[in-house]
C-alpha positions as CSV (number, residue, x, y, z in Angstrom):
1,X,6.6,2.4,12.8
2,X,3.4,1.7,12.0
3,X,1.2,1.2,8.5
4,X,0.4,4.4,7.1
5,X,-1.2,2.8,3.7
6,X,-0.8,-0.2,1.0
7,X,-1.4,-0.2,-2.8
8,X,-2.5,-2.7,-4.6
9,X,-1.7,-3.4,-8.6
10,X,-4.6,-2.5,-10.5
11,X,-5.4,-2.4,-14.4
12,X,-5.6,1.3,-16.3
13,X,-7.9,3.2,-14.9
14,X,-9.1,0.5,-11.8
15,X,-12.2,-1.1,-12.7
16,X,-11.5,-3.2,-9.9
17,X,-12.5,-0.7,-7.5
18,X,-16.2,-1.2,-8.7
19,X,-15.6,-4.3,-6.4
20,X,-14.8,-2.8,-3.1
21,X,-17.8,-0.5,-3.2
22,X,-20.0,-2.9,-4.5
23,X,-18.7,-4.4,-1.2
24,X,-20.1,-0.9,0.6
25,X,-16.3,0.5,0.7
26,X,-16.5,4.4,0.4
27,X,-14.5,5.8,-2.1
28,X,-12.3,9.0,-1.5
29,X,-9.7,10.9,-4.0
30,X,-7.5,9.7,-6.0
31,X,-4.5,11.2,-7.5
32,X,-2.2,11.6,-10.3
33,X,1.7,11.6,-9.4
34,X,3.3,14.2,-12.3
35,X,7.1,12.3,-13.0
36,X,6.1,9.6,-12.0
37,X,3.7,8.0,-14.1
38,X,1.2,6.7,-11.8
39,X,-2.7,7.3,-10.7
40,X,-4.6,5.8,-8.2
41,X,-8.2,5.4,-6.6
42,X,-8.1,5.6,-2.9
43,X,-10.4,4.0,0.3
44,X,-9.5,5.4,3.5
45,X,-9.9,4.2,7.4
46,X,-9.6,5.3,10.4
47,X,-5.6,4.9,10.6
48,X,-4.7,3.3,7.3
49,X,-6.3,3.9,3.4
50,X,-5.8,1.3,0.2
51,X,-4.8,2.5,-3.2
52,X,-5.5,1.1,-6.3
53,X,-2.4,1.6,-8.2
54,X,-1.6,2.1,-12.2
55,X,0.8,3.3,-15.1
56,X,-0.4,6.2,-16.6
57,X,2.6,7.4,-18.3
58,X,5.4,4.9,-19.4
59,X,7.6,7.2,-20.0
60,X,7.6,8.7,-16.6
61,X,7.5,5.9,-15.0
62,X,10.4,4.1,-17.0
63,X,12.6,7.5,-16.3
64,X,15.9,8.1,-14.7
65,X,14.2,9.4,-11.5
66,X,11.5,7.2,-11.0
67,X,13.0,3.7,-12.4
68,X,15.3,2.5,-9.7
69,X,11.9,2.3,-7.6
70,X,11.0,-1.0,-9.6
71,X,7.4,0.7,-9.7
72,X,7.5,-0.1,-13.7
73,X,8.2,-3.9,-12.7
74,X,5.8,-4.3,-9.9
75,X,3.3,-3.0,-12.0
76,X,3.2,-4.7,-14.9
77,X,4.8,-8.1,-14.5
78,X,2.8,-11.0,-13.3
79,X,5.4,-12.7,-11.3
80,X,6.7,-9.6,-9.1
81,X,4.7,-8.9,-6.1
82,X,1.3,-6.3,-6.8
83,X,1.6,-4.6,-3.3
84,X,3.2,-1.7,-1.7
85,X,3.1,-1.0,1.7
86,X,4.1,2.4,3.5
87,X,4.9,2.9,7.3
88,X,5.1,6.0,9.1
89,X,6.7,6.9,12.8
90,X,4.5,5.5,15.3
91,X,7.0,7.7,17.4
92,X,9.6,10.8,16.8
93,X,11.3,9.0,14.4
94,X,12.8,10.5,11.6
95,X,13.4,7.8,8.8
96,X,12.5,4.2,7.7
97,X,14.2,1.7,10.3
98,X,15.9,-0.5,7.5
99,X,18.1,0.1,4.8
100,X,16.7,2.6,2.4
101,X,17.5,5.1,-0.4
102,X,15.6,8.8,-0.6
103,X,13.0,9.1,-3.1
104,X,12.3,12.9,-3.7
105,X,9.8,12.7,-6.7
106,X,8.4,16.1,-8.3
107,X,4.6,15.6,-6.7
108,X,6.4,15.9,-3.2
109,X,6.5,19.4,-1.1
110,X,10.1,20.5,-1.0
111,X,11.8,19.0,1.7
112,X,9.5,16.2,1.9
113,X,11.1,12.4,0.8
114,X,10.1,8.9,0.8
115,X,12.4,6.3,2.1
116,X,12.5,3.2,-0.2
117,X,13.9,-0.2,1.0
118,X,16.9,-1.5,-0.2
119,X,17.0,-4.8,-0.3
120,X,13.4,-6.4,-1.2
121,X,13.1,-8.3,-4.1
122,X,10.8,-8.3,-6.7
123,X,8.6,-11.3,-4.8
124,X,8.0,-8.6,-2.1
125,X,6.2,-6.0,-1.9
126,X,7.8,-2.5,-2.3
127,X,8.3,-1.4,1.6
128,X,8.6,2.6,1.8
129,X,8.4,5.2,5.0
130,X,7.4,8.5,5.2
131,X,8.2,10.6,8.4
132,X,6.0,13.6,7.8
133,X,2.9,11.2,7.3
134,X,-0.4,11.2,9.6
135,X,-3.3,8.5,10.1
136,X,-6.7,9.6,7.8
137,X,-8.2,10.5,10.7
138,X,-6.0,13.0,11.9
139,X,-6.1,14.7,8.6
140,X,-6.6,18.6,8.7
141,X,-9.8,19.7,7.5
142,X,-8.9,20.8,3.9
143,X,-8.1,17.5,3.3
144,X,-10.5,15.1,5.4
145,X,-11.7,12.2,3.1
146,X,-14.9,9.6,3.9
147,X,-14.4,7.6,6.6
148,X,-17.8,6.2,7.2
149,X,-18.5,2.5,4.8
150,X,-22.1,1.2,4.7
151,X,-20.0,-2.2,5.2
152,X,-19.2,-0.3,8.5
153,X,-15.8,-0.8,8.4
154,X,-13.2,1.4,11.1
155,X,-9.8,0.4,11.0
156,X,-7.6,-1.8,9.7
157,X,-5.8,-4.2,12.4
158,X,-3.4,-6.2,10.2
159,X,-2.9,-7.8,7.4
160,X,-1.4,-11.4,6.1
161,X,0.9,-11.2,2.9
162,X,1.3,-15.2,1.3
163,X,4.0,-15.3,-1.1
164,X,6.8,-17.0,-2.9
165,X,10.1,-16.9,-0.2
166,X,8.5,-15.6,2.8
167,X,11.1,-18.4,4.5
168,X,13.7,-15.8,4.1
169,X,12.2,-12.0,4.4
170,X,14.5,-9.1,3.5
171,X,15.9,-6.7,5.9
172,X,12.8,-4.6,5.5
173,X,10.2,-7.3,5.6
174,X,11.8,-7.8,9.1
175,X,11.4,-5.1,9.9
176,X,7.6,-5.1,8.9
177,X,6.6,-8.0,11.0
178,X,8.6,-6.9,13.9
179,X,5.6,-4.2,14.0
180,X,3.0,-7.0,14.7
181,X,0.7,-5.8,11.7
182,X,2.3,-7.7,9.2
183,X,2.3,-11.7,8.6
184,X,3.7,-13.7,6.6
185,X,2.7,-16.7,5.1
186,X,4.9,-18.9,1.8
187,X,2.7,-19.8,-0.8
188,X,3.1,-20.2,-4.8
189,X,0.8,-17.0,-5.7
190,X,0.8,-13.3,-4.8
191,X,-2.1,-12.2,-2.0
192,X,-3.1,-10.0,1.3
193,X,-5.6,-10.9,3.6
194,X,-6.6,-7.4,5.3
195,X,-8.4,-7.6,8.8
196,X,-10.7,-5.0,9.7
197,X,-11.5,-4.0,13.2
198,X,-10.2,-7.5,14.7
199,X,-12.6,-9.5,12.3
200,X,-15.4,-8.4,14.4
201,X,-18.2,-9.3,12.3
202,X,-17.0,-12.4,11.4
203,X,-17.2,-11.8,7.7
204,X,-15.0,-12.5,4.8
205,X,-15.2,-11.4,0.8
206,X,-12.5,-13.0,-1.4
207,X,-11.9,-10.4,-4.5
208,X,-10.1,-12.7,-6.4
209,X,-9.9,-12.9,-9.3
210,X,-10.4,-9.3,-9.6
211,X,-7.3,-8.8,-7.2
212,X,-5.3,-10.8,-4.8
213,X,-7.1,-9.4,-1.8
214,X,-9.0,-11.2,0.8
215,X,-11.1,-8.9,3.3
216,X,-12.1,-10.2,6.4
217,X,-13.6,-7.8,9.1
């Protein structure tokens, strides 16, 4: 499997995104997610894009369908980890290689799901899979999105995740950095260090305090 995109916990509405494209990130869509009480504002690459992640609805998101996700938790409370990340096959293959659960919410096509992990606690990020996803590159026309950043960024290679208990990952977070895009590191505060195109450039941005996100490309 490989990473087919990451959110990142962001206030109502994401002012924080001002930040990445006063960085001379490229904005594309965002969505809203009907059921499930989320919006976003998205920046795609090559083979990966970033959401900026919210509650919209409380209600929705708080509901019988859409609460064993822990989105409500990982989205407002401090302590629980502000990152998602989702793979998709980097083969044939047809669900998430770790233990998982099938997440059908209303948004989805029918017979589409998303394969949530198990066994990650809230100090990890929320792993998911979805087999019928495709890198923003390969996107059919109707639904191409900007791929071109005056910071002249390309692709993302991998990215760093510090966080409390990374001495002893879940089955899923195993599973992560057996894909060699995903490090760990254990520290006392929630952050991702995303490296573009192999750090070519040689430059680094740290958002914080805006979000935990270090960009180095």
């Amino acid at each position: 499997m490989q990473i087919d995109h990451i959110f990142i916990r962001a206030s109502g509405g994401a002012p924080e995104a001002e930040h990445l494209l006063a960085l001379g990130w490229a904005e594309g869509s965002g969505n809203h997610h009907p059921g499930q009480g989320t919006e976003n504002r998205r920046f795609f690459f090559e083979n990966i894009f970033i959401e900026l992640l919210w509650i919209a609805d409380h209600a929705e998101i708080q509901s019988e369908q859409t609460r064993p996700t822990m989105l409500f938790e990982r989205l407002s409370m401090e302590q629980a980890s502000p990152f998602g990340v989702c793979f998709r096959p980097a083969g044939d293959a047809g669900e998430a290689p770790f233990p998982h659960w099938a997440y059908t919410p209303a948004y989805l096509p029918p017979g589409m799901k998303i394969d949530i992990g198990m066994d990650a606690p809230l100090t990890e990020p929320l792993w998911f899979f979805i087999a019928d996803a495709k890198a923003p590159a390969a996107y059919p026309f109707e639904r191409q999105e900007p791929l071109y950043h005056p910071l002249e960024l390309n692709r993302i290679s991998a990215i760093t995740l510090t966080m409390p208990g990374a001495e002893q990952l879940s089955e899923a977070a195993t599973a992560a950095r057996g894909t060699g895009q995903v490090r760990f590191v254990a520290g006392g505060e929630h952050l991702m260090e995303v490296i573009f195109d192999d750090h070519r450039q040689g430059g680094s941005h740290d958002l914080r305090p805006h979000l935990p996100l270090i960009v180095r490309y």
